[in-house]
N, C-alpha and C positions, 0 to 999 in steps of 0.2 A: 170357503166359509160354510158352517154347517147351516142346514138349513133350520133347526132347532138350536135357540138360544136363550140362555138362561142369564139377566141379569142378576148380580149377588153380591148381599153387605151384610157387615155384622158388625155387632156393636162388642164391645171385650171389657172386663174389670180392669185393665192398663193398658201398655203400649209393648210390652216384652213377652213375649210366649217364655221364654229360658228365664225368666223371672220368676216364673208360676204363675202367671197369669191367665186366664180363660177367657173363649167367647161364652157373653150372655144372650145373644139373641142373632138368628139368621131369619136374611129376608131374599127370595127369589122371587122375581116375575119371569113367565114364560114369553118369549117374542117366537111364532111362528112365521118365517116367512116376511119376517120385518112387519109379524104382525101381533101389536098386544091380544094373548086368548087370557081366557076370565083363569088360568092354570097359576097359583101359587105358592110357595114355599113358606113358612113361616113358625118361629118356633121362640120362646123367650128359656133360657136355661140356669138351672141352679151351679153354680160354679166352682161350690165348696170351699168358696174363701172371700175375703172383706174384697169390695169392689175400693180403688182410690178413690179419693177426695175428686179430683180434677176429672175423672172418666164420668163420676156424676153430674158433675157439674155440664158436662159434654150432652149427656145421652137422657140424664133423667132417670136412669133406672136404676132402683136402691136393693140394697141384699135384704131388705123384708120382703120386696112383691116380689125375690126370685124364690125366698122359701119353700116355697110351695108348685115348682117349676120341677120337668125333666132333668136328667144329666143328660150328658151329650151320651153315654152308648146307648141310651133309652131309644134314641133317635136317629143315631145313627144308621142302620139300612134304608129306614126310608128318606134322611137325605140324599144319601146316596144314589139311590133307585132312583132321587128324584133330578139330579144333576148328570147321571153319567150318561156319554157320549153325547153333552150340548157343548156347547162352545159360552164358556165363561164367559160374562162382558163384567169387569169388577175395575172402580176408579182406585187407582194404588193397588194392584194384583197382591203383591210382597206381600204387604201386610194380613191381607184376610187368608191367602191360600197359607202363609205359616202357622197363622192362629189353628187355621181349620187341620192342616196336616202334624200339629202339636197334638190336637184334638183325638187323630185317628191315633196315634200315637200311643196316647196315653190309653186310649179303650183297647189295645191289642190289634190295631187294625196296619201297624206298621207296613206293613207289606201293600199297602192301598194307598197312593198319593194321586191328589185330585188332577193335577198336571198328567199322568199315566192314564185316566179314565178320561179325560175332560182336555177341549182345547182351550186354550183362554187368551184374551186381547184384557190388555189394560188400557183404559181411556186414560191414564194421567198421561202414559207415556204417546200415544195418540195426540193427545192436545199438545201439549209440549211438542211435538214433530210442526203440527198446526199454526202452532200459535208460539213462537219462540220466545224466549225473553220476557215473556207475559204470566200474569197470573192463571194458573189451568186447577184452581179447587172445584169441587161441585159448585158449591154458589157463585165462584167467577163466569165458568161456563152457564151456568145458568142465564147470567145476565146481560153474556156475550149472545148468545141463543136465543132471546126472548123467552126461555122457560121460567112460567109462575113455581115461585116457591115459595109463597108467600105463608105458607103453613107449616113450614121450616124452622121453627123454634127452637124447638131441640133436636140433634141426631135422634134417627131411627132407623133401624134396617128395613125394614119393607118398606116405608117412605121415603128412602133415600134409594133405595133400588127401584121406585116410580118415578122419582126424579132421573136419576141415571141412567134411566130406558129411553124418557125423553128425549134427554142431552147427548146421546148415541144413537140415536137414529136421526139429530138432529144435525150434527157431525158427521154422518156417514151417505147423507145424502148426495146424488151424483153430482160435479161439479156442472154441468149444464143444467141441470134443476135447479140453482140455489135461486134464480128469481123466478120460479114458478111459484104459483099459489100452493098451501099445504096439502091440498084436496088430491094431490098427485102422488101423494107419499100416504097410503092407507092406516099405517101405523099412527105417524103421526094425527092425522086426521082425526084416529079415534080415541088418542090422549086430551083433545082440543074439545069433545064430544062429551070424554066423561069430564072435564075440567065446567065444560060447559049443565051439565048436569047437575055437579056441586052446588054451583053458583043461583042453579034454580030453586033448589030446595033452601037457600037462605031467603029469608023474610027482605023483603024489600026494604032499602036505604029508605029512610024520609030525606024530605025534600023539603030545606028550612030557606024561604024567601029572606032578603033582607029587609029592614025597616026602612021608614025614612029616614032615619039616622042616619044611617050605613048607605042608602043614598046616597045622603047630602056629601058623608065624609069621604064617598069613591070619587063622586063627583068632582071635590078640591084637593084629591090626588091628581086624577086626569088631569085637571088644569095645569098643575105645575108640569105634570110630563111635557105638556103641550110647551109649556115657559122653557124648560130648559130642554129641548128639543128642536125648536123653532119649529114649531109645526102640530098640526093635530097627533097624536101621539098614535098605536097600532092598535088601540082598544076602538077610537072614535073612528077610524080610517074604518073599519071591521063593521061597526054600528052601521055607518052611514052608506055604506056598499049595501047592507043587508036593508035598510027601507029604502034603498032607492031601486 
């Protein structure tokens, strides 16, 4: 495995490169060393045609805010530059590296396919090895993994290739670590770090007590548990340990 790794997504106007379709936006994080470095990739692109109905509805991004965007040979060397010789980590490989090798394609770059510069692992085909007969999407993994995605609204390529750096080093841990604490796996460590950071810079929840209403009416919930339980129910068992 190389020791420099590039996770990589892109979002696209449809589902068919031989359709005519285009990627509109790539997104790379760098892992050194199974370690997140601040090193990024990131590009939104003009695609020279109507994005579908249904890819909007996916990703969010409409053909006015790419108007005023790159094409892909604008950018292309310095993807390039910016991928070659890492080892790919991309969920569903197939789909981005044809888009992207449609892409060199079209700019006269035929002679350059990123599988030739670049090694690549696909995580679907990894989970699926993993996890047979199971759901292996980004967000299944996610949920299987404990990774927060909770900002996951819409697809996005650089969000979803922060997600997918997670869920790969999350998966690739050694099978005698799986019950060690995070704190052994540095990478992860410092995905939990900046997750942790996010969280600081939101404004604190308030914290809304109940009335005596809401009292009285938990109170003649409890009861019935207790009724049709035969017995104090786990809320009171729980109270009555904690003052005694």
């Amino acid at each position: 495995m190389n020791e420099r790794q590039i996770v990589l997504d892109t979002e696209t106007t449809g589902l068919d490169p031989a359709q005519g379709h285009r990627v509109i936006e790539i997104g790379c994080i760098e892992l050194l060393n199974r370690r997140l470095t601040r090193r990024q990739y990131h590009v939104y692109l003009q695609p020279d045609r109507a994005i579908d109905a249904e890819a909007i509805r996916v990703h969010g991004i409409t053909n006015e805010f790419l108007a005023s965007q790159p094409r892909f040979p604008d950018i292309a060397d310095e993807f390039l530059h910016f991928v070659r010789d890492a080892e790919l980590i991309i969920h569903n490989a197939p789909f981005d590296l044809g888009f992207l090798n449609h892409e060199l394609r079209r700019c006269g770059r035929g002679q350059t396919v990123l599988e030739q510069i670049c090694t690549v692992e696909d995580t679907l085909l990894m989970a699926r090895q993993r996890h047979p007969g199971q759901r292996n999407s980004l967000d299944a993994l996610c949920k299987r993994y404990n990774i927060d995605n909770a900002q996951r609204t819409l697809h996005g390529a650089l969000l979803d290739a922060e997600i997918l750096a997670d869920v790969y080093l999350a998966m690739t841990r050694q099978q005698d670590s799986l019950f060690v604490p995070a704190t052994t796996d540095s990478a992860l460590n410092h995905g939990q770090a900046r997750r942790a950071a996010l969280l600081r810079e939101r404004p604190p929840l308030p914290v809304i007590r109940a009335d005596a209403e809401e009292c009285v009416a938990h109170a003649r919930y409890l009861d019935l548990l207790d009724q049709s339980g035969g017995g104090p129910c786990a809320w009171r068992r729980l109270e009555a340990a904690e003052s005694g």
